[in-house]
C-alpha positions in Angstrom: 0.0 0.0 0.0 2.8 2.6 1.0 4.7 1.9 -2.6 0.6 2.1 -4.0 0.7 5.6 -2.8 4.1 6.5 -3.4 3.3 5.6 -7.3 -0.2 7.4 -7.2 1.5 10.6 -5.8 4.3 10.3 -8.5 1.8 10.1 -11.2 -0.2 13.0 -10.3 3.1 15.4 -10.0 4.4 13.5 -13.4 0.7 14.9 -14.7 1.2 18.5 -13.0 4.8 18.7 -14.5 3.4 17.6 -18.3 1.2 20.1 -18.1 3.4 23.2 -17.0 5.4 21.7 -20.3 2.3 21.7 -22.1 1.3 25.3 -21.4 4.4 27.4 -21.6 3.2 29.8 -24.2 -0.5 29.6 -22.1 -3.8 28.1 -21.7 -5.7 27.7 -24.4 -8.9 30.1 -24.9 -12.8 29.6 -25.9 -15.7 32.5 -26.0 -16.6 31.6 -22.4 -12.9 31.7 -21.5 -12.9 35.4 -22.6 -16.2 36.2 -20.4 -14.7 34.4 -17.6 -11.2 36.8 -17.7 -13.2 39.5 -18.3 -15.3 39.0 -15.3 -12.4 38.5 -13.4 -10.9 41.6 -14.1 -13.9 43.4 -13.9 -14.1 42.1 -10.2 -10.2 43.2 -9.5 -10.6 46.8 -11.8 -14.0 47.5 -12.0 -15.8 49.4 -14.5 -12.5 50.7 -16.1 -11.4 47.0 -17.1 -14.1 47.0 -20.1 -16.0 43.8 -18.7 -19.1 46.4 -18.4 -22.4 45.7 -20.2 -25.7 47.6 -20.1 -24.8 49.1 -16.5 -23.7 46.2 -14.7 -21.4 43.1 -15.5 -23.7 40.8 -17.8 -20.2 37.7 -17.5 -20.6 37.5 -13.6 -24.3 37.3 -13.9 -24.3 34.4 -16.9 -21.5 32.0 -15.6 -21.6 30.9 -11.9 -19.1 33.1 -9.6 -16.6 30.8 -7.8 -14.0 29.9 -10.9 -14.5 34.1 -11.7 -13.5 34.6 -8.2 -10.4 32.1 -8.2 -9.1 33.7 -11.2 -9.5 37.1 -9.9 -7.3 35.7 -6.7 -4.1 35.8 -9.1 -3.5 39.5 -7.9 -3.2 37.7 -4.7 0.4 36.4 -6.7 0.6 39.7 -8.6 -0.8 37.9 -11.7 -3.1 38.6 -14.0 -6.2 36.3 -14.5 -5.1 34.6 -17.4 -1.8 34.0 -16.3 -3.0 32.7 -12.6 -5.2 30.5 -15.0 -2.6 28.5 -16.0 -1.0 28.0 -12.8 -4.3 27.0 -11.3 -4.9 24.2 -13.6 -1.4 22.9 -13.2 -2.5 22.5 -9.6 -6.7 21.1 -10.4 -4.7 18.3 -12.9 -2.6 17.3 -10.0 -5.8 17.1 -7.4 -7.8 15.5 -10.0 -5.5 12.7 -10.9 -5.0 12.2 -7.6 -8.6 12.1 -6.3 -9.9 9.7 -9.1 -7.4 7.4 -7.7 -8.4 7.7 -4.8 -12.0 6.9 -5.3 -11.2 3.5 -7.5 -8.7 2.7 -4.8 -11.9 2.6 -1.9 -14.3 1.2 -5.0 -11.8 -1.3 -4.9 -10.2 -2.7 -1.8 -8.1 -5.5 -2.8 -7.1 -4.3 -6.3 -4.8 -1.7 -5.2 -2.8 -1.3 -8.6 -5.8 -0.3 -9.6 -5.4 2.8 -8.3 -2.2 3.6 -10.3 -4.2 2.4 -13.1 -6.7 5.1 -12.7 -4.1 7.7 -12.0 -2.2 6.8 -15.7 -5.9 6.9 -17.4 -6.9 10.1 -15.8 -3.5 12.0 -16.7 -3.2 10.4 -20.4 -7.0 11.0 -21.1 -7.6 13.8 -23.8 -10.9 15.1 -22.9 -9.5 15.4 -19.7 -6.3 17.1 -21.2 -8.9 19.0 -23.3 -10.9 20.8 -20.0 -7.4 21.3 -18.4 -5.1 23.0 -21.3 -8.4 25.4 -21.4 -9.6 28.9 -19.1 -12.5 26.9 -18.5 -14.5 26.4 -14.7 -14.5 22.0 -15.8 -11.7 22.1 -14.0 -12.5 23.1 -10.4 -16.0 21.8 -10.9 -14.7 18.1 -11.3 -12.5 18.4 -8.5 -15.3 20.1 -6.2 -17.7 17.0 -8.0 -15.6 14.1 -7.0 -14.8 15.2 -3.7 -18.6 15.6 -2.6 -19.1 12.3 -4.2 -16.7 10.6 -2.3 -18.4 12.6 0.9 -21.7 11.4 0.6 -21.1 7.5 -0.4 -18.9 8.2 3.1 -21.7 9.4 4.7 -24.3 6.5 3.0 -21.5 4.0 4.5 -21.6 5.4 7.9 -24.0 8.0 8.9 -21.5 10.9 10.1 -22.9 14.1 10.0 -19.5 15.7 9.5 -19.5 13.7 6.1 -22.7 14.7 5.2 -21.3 18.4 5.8 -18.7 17.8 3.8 -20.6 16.8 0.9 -22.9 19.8 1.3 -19.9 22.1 1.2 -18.2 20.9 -1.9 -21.4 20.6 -3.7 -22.5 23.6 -2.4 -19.5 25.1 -4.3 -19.7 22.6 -7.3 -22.8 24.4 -7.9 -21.4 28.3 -7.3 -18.4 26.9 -9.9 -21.5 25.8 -12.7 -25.0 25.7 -12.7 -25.0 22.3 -13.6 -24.0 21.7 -10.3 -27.6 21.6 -9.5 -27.8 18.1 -10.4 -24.9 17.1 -7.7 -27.3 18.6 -5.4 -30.2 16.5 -7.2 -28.4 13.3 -7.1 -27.1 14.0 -2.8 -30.8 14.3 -2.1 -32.2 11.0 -4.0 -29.1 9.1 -2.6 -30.1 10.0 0.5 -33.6 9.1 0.2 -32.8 5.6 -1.2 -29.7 4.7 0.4 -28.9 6.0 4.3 -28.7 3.4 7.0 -30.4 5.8 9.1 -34.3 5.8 9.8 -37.1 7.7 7.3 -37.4 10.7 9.6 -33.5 11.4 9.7 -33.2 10.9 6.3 -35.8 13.7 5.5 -33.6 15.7 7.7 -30.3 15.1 5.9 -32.0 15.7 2.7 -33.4 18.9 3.8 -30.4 20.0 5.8 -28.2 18.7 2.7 -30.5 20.6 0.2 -30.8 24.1 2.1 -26.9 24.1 2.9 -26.0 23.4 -0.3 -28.3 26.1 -2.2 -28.1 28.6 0.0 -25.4 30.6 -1.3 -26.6 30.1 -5.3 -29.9 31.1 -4.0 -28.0 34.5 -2.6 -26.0 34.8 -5.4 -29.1 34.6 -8.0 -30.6 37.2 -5.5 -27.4 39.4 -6.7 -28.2 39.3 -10.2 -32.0 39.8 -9.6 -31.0 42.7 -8.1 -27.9 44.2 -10.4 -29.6 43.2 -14.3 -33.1 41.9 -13.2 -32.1 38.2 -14.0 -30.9 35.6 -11.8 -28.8 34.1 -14.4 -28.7 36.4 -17.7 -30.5 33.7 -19.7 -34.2 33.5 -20.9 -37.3 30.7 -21.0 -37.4 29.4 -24.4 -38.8 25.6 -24.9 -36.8 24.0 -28.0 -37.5 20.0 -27.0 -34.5 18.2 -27.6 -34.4 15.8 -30.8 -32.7 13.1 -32.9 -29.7 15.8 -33.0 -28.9 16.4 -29.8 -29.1 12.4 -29.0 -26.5 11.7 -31.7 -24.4 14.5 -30.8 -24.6 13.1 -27.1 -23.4 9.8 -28.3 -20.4 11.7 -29.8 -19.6 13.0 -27.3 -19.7 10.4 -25.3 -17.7 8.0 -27.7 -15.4 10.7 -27.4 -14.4 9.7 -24.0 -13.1 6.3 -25.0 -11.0 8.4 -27.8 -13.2 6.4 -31.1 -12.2 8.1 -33.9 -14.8 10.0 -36.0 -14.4 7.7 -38.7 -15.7 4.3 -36.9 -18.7 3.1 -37.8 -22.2 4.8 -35.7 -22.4 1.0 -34.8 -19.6 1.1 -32.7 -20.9 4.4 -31.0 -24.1 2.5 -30.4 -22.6 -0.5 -28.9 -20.6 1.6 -26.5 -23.4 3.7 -25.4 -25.7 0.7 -25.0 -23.0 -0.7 -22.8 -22.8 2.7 -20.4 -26.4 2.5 -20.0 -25.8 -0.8 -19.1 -23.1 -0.1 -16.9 -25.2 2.8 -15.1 -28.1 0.6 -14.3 -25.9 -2.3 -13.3 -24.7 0.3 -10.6 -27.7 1.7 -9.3 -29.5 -1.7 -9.0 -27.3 -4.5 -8.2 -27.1 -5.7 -4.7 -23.8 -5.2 -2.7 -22.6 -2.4 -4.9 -20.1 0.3 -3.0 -21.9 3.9 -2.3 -18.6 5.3 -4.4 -19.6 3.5 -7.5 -23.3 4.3 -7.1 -23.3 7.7 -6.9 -21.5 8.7 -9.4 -23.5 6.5 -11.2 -26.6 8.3 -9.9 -25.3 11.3 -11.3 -24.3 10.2 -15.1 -28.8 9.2 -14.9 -29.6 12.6 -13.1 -26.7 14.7 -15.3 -28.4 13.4 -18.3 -31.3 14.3 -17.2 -30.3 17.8 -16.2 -29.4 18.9 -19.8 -32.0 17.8 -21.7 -34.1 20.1 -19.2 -31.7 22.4 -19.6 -31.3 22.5 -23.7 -35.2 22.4 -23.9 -36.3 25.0 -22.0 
């Protein structure tokens, strides 16, 4: 086990050192990338930065505040927010490569090297790579993601309210990194509900207590942009169902993850989405299956579920 960790460690500063190699001319930029250094130095300059838009600053309203705030912290470092980007997700690579491993080490107690295993995946995988090489929140929101995961199946394992706190706080600030984070709050409160140890009554508690802990500060945030633009999140009700499209485009994506070239066959992007599916529900409703591989699990179901509420409305 000690040479298990030694390895896992060296991986994860192997992956932080690849990257700084990677990103010596910079990170990588997309549209939202631009909002987000705007915002930040909007935050740090105010209106003389430029990050201004019909009286107040439309980027902090649209994109949740927390990875806008982390950049803005590079003055902290004398940096600017594009530079401290880079830094930043030098340091997210290294805590997320080490965290995955983590997790598939408790998933899997007397497979140890399995936990290396994940650690190489994690650092060599391009999607990953992708989100990381990028001024993007993905980032800080998988970290803040995996750790209330492995929280709450602590919690589901043992009934401690101080990991049940845990898991509120880092989803809590999942969800002030994205809005999708609403659906790690979502998946905390049916996991709860189906699998504490605890009796009914607590369990209403915990979701509750869970719930309002871990909204709380979105729900004062969105109060903030009420108040500055009159929206809470600079976006508008429009219902546009999703169709045939977005499914395929889905599956892309998805088949993307297992790096299957775009010229494979659709039957072989079929196959493998048949067989996640299959994984998921294997997960959720097999007997004797650890709370660290169900509730990520839960989440891929209630994720899914998110954005095609999301893209249709």
């Amino acid at each position: 086990p000690a040479l298990t960790r030694l390895l896992a460690v060296g991986v994860s500063v192997t992956g932080m050192l690849m990257l700084v190699l990677m990103t010596r001319w910079g990170l990588g930029t997309s549209p939202d990338s631009v909002q987000y250094v705007r915002a930040a130095r909007h935050l740090l300059d105010g209106p003389q930065s430029g990050s201004v838009a019909a009286g107040h600053d439309s980027s902090l309203a649209h994109f949740a505040p927390l990875y806008v705030a982390l950049l803005a912290a590079g003055r902290l470092v004398s940096l600017d927010p594009l530079e401290w980007a880079r830094w930043l997700n030098v340091v997210l690579f290294g805590l997320n490569i080490l965290v995955v491993g983590i997790l598939v080490r408790r998933a899997t107690t007397n497979l140890s090297w399995l936990w290396v295993a994940a650690s190489l995946l994690m650092m060599g995988s391009l999607p990953v790579l992708v989100v990381h090489l990028t001024v993007l929140s993905e980032p800080v929101f998988l970290l803040l993601s995996l750790l209330g995961f492995h929280l709450l199946a602590d919690y589901l394992d043992t009934s401690k309210e101080r990991a049940l706190f845990g898991a509120t706080l880092a989803m809590g600030l999942a969800l002030l990194t994205r809005y999708a984070g609403a659906a790690c709050i979502l998946t905390g409160g049916v996991a709860i509900l189906l699998w504490s140890q605890t009796s009914f009554r607590r369990r209403v508690r915990d979701v509750c207590a869970f719930g309002f802990g871990s909204s709380l500060p979105m729900f004062v945030w969105m109060l903030r942009n009420f108040a500055a633009g009159g929206a809470a999140t600079d976006r508008e009700f429009l219902f546009h169902p999703i169709g045939r499209s977005h499914l395929w485009q889905a599956l892309y994506t998805a088949s993307g993850w297992s790096l299957i070239p775009a010229f494979a066959p659709d039957a072989v992007r079929v196959a493998l989405g048949v067989a996640m599916f299959g994984g998921m529900v294997t997960a959720l409703a097999r007997p004797g299956i650890p709370s660290i591989v169900r509730v990520p699990a839960l989440f891929v179901a209630v994720y899914s579920a998110f954005l095609a509420t999301s893209i249709s409305f």
